[in-house]
N, C-alpha and C positions, 0 to 999 in steps of 0.2 A: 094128170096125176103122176102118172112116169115119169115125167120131163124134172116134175117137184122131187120127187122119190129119190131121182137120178143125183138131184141135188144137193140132196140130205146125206144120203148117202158118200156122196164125195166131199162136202164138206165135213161128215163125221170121220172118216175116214182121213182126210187132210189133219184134225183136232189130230185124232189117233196118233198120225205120224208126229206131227209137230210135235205131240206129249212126249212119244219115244223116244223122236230127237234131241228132247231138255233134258230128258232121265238120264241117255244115255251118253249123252256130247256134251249138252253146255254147264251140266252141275256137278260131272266129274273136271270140266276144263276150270270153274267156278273153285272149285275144291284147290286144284292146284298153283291158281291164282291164288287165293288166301293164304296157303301152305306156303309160298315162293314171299309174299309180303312177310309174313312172319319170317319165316329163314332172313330175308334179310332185314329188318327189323334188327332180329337176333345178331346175324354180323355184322351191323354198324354196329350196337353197342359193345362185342370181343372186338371190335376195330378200335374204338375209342380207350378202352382198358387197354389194348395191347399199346397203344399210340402212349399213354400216361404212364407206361411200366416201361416203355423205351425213353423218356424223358425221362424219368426217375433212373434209369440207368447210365443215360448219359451224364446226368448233373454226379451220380455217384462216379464214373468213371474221372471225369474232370476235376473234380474235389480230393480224388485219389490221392495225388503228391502232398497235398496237404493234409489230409487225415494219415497218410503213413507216420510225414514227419511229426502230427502231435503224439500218436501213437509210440512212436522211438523218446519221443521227450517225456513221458510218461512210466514208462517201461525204463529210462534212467534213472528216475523218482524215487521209482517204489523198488528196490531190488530185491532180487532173490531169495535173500539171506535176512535175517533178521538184523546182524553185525549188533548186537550190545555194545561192544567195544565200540564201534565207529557212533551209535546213535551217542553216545556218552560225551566222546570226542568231538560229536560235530556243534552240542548245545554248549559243551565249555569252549571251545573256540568263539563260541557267538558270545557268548558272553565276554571272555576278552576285548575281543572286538568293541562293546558296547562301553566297557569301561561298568559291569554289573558283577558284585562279587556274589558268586551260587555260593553256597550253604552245603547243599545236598541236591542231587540227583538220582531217583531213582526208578528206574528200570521195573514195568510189572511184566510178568511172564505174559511173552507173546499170546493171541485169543486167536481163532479166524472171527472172522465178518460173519455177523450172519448172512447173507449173501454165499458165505463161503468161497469166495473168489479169490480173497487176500486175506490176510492177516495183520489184526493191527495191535500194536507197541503202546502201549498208556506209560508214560514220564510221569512223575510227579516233580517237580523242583522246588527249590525254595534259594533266599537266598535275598542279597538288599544289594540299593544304589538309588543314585538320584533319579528324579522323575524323568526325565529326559534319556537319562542311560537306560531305565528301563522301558521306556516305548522305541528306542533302539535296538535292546535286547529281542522285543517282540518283533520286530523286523526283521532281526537276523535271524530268528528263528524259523518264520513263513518265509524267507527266502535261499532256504537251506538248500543244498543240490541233492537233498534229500526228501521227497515230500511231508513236511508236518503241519498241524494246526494248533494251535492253541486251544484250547476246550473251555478252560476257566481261569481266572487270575484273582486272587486276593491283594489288596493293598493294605498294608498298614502304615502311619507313620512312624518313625523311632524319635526321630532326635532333627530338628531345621532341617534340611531341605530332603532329605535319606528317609527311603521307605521300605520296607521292607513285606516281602512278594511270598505267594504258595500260587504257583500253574500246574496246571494240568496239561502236559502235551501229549498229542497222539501221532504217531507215524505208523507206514504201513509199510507192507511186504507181501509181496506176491507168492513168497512161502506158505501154501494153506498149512503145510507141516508142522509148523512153528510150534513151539511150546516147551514143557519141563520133557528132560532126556530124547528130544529128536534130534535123530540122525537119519536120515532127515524128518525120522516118523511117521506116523499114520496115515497114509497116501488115500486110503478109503477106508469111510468110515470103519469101524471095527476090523481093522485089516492095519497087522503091523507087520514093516517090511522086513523078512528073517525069520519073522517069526514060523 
């Protein structure tokens, strides 16, 4: 019965140790396995975002000469100033051009954007010519070295071939100041400058 005892004994005591061993080695080494899978888990996925924010940097870096120069062609467009006189001069010119006799032009007090970014210019015109002269007119107009658009146009006829127009044109200005008595005016909101 000793010999059995002997062996109970050492085999319970082998359990013991073994348990000790898992408690104390293999399920804190367990632990740090999973911990190390997840860690990196977690840095391939900031590897793969950092990898897609370096491509998106590069395509932006490479795009650069290009997005500068629309930027300067844009920035010619729209200028600083409102210039009345110039937007006046630049739509009778176009009209010349088209062989379009304008009537009237006229000029509403610069707005900003809602956006608030720029400021834009509403034209009303009016004014007759042939059909031809005036889908030229409209050409000379969108292709001013001043950015504008059309908004609306009315046609009427008058008399054989001659029709006579009311448009709407808008142009802008990168002046948010724009409007009645600025010099250059109200830079933020309720904030005049001098005052």
């Amino acid at each position: 019965m000793r010999g059995r005892r002997g062996v109970v004994v050492a085999g319970a005591g082998a359990a013991i140790l073994a348990l000790l061993l898992v408690l104390f080695l293999v399920l804190p080494k367990m632990a740090e396995v999973t911990k190390a899978q997840t860690d990196l888990k977690d840095a391939k996925a900031e590897q793969q975002t950092l990898s897609a924010q370096l491509n998106a940097l590069k395509q932006a870096r490479d795009e650069a000469p290009q997005n500068e120069a629309t930027i300067r062609e844009i920035e010619g467009k729209v200028p600083p100033t409102a210039d009345l006189p110039g937007v006046i001069l630049f739509l009778r010119n176009a009209a010349a051009v088209s062989g379009v006799q304008v009537l009237s032009l006229t000029p509403a007090v610069p707005l900003p954007a809602p956006s608030g970014d720029f400021s834009i210019i509403s034209v009303s015109a009016s004014g007759q010519g042939s059909y031809f002269a005036l889908v030229k007119y409209l050409h000379e107009m969108e292709t001013l070295p001043r950015a504008a658009t059309v908004k609306s146009i009315d046609l009427n006829p008058v008399e054989g071939s001659i029709l006579t127009f009311a448009a709407t044109i808008t142009l802008y200005t990168s002046d948010v100041s724009s409007g009645p008595g600025s010099e250059p005016g109200p830079t933020e909101q309720g904030t005049i400058p001098g005052a």
